[in-house]
Structures are given as structure tokens and as C-alpha cells.
N, C-alpha and C positions, 0 to 999 in steps of 0.2 A: 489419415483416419479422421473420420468428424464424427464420431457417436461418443452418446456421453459414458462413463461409467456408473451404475446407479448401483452396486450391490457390492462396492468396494469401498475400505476407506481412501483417503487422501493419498495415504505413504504408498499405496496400488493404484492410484488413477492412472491409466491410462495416458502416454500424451497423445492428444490431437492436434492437427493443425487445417488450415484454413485458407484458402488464396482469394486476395482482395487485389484489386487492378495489377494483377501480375507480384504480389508479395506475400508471402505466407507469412502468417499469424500461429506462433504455437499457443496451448493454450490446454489445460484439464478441467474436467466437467464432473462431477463427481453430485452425490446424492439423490435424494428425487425432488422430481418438480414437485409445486407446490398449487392448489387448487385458487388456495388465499394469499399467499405471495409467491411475487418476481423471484425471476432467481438474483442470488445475489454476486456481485463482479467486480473481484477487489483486485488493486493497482498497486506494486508492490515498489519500494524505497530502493533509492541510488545506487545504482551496482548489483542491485537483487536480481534474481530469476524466481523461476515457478521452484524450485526447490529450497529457497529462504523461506517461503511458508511453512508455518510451523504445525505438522499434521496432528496433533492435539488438538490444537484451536480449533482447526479447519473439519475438523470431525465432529465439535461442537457445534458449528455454522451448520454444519454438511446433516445434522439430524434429523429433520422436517423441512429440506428446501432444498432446491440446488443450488452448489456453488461454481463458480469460475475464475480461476485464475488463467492470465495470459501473462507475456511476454510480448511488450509491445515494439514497436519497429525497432528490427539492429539490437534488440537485449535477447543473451539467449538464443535459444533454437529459433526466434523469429529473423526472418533477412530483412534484408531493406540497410539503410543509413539512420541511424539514433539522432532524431530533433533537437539542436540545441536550444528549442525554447518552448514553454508548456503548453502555449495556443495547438504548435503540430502536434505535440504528444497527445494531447486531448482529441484534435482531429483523428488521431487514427484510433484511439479506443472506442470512438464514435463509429470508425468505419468497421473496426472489428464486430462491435456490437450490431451494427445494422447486417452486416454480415450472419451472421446468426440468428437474423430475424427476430429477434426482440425490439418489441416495442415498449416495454416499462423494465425497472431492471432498480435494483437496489445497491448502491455505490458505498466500498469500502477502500479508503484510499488512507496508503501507510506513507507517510512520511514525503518524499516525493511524489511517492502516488495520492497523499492528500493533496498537492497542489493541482492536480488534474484533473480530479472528483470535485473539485473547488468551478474548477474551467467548463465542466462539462455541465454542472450545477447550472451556470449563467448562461452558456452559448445554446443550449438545448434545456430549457428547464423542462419541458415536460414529458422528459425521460426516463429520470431519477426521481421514484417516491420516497426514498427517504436515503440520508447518508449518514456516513460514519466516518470522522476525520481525525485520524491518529497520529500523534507524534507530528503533527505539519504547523503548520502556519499562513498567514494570510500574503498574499503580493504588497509589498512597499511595508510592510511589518520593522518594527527596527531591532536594528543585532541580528538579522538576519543575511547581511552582504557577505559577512564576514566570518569565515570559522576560527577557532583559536587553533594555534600553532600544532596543539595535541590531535585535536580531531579532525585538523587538515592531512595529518599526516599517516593517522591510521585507515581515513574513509579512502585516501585518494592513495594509497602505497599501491606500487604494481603488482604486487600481489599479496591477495586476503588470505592473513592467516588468522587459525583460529582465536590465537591471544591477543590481535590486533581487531578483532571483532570484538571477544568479551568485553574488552578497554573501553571500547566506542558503544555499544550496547547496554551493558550492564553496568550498575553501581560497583564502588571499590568494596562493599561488604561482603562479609563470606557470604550468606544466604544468595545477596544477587549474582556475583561470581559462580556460585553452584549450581545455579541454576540458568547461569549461561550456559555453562558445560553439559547441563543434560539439556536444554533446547539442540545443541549441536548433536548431541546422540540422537534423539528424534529426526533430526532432519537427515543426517546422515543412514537410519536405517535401509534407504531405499537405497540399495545398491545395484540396481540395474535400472535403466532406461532412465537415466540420470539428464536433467535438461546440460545447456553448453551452459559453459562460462559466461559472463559478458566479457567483454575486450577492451581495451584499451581506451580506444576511439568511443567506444560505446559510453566508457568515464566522462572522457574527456567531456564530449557532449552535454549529460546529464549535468557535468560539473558545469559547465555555460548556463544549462537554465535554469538551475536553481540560483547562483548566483544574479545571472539576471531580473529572477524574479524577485531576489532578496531584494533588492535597489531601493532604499528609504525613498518613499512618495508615500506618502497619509494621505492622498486623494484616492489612491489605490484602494483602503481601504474601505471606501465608501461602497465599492463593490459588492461587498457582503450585505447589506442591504437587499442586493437582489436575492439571494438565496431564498426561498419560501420555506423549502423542503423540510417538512422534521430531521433534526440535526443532532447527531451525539459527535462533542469533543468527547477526544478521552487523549492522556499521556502518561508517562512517569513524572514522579514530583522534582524531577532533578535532570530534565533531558537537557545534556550538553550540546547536543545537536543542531536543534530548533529552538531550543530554550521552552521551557514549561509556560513562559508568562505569552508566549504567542497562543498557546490552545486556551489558556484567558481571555486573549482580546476574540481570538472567533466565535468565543461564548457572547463573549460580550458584543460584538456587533450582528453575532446571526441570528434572528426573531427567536426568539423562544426554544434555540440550544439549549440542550442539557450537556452538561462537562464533569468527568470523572476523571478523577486523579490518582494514581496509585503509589502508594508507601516504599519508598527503599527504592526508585527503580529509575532508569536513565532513559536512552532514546527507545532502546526497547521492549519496553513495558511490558506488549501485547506477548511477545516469547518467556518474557518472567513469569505473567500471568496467564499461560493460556487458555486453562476452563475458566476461570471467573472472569476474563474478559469474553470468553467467548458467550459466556451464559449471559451478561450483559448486553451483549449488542443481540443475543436470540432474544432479548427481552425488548429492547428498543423494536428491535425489526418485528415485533409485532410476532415469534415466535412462531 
């Protein structure tokens, strides 16, 4: 299938998928096009699929534009072999997107997928009119090589369970706790036509590039410089993940970022808060 869903929410889209030099791309299309903006095409965190989206948010996104989420190579319903390092990973969301005949396209990129949005930023800048970099961090950023022993062992366990997500996602308070557990209701609503798992290998990989992109180099850095694009950081005030003070420095060295920071919340922010983040980035993206 390759047509979009335009009359459904999220937790109903449709999946599609896509073959690029012999690889399908899975991938949902949901809301309508937009006269005055790109559709927008968010790149989703380590181990996620199209179903870690949080159809709250994505209904807020999805209100006056169209959205796209995929599953890029080896994650998920998409085939192929999963990139151990974010140059390929960007090269194939580049192919998927050319695939799709988009020629401008507005980039939200969570967590790992902020490192990609970051990639695709520099190696094609005039692709992306504007981005959105949540929960990520910069290449050669520091505290970034290394995870602590707690969230090595709940992102990377062989299998995701729900209380080993809340831990890694949400704050220890009740409020953030509670509302992990209804993000997982949400996502879980959709019980049919449910995307795959990722696998193992699929980990493994992701776990190769993020780590190699963690690698202390502050020449690295300089790279954000190249960015042009109107930029919104955004994180929780407390992500163990990435650490909150890295969505500081890509304020701090991308021109004229804006950075938002939310109360009470870990790597997950964006599923603690998902209308008033979603209304924020409809606000950045120019609505």
C-alpha cells in the first residue's frame, strides 16, 4: 500500500510501505497536506517502531498538515540490515524521503532519531525547513559514550517490558509514573495491524551508533554551526538518557534555537506531555 490516510486519526493509520532499490520502507501517512507547509517526518528513538508514537501527540501534529512516521532500514516492518552508524541511517531516510517525492519536508527527530535529523540537517540542508530535536544530543557531546549501569540495562534488556520502559522514560514521581502508564494505554489501543518488533540485531546496531556517535570530540561540535534551519530543542528537565544539559549545548551552538524544557520529566517528555508538546512544535512549525 503507498496512499496516505487523510480522514483518520493516528491509532487508524493505515500502514504503508515502499520499495527503494529492492528494500521496503514501512511507514504511515496520516492527516492532510498542507498548502503553507511540508509534511512533517519524524525519526523515532533506539528500539522504537511506528507504534512507540504516541497517537495523542501525533493527532496534534496530524491537525492541519500531514504527518509521516517510518521505520527505517532492519527496524520494524521495514527489511534490509539496521546501520550501525547515523551517516547510513540518515542516508536511507533521505532515500525514503526521495522515494516519496518530497522535495522540502519538516524534521522531527526523537532521541536517536534526533541524531539523524541533525545528519540530514548538514548532508542535505536544503531539504529540511525547519526542525525539531527532542530528547538528542550533539556528535562528540560529553556523557554521552557512556550510559550508567541502570539505563544500560533497561534500554538494552532483550526484552521491553512495560516497567523497564516507565524506569528509562519517566521520572520516579507519581504524576510522571501515571502517566507513563497511560502513554502505554494509548499506544497500545491499536490492536490490530500492529507494526513488528525490532530485533535484536536491530539493537545491537542502533546500540553501535549511538555510542559511536557519543565518542568525546568538541571538534564535532562545530558542526552545528552548519545548521541554518529554524530549530526548536525541547527535553525533559531530568533526561537520564542523553542528559538534559546536551539539549543546552544544541541551543547553544545552533543559530537562533529555541529550547524548551519540561517540569518533572525524564527521556520521555514528549509522551508525559503530549498535547502541550504537540501544540508547541504546531506553534514553532508555523501551524
Amino acid at each position: 500500500m503507498t496512499e496516505a490516510s487523510t480522514a483518520v486519526g493516528a491509532a487508524h493509520a493505515a500502514n504503508l510501505d515502499i520499495e527503494v532499490d529492492g528494500e521496503r520502507f514501512a511507514y504511515r501517512r496520516f492527516g492532510g497536506p498542507s498548502a503553507t507547509v511540508p509534511p512533517l517526518v519524524l525519526l523515532q528513538h533506539f528500539r522504537g517502531n511506528l507504534d512507540y508514537w504516541d497517537p495523542a501527540f501525533l493527532d496534534v501534529l496530524a491537525a492541519d498538515r500531514e504527518v509521516i512516521t517510518v521505520d527505517l532500514r532492519g527496524v520494524g516492518g521495514s527489511t534490509g540490515t539496521t546501520p550501525d552508524n547515523i551517516a547510513d541511517m540518515a542516508r536511507d531516510a533521505l532515500r525514503f524521503i526521495d522515494a516519496l517525492g518530497l522535495k522540502s519536508v519538516d524534521l522531527l527527530g526523537f532521541s536517536l532519531g534526533g541524531h539523524i535529523a541533525q545528519e540530514i540537517a548538514l548532508v542535505r540542508p536544503r531539504l529540511p525547513r525547519r526542525l525539531v530535536l527532542a530528547g538528542t544530543a550533539p556528535q562528540g557531546a560529553p556523557d554521552l559514550h557512556r550510559w550508567s549501569e541502570d539505563v544500560y540495562a533497561y534500554a538494552c534488556a532483550d526484552e521491553i517490558t512495560a516497567e523497564g520502559f516507565i524506569a528509562l522514560f519517566f521520572s520516579g514521581s507519581e504524576k510522571s509514573v501515571q502517566r507513563g502508564w497511560e502513554y502505554l494505554a494509548r499506544t497500545h489501543a491499536r490492536d490490530t495491524d500492529r507494526d513488528a518488533e525490532t530485533t535484536l540485531a536491530c539493537r545491537d546496531a542502533q546500540y553501535q551508533a549511538l555510542m559511536t556517535w557519543g565518542i568525546p570530540e568538541s571538534s564535532k561540535l562545530e558542526r552545528l554551526s552548519a545548521i541554518t534551519q529554524p530549530t526548536l530543542v525541547a527535553n525533559g528537565d531530568n533526561d537520564t538518557m542523553m542528559s538534559t544539559k546536551n539539549s543546552y549545548l544544541l541551543a547553544e551552538r545552533i543559530r537562533g534555537a529555541q529550547l524548551r524544557v519540561y517540569p518533572d520529566a525524564d527521556h520521555g517528555f514528549l509522551d508525559q506531555y503530549p498535547v502541550e508538546f504537540g501544540q508547541h512544535v504546531r506553534q514553532f512549525l508555523g501551524r
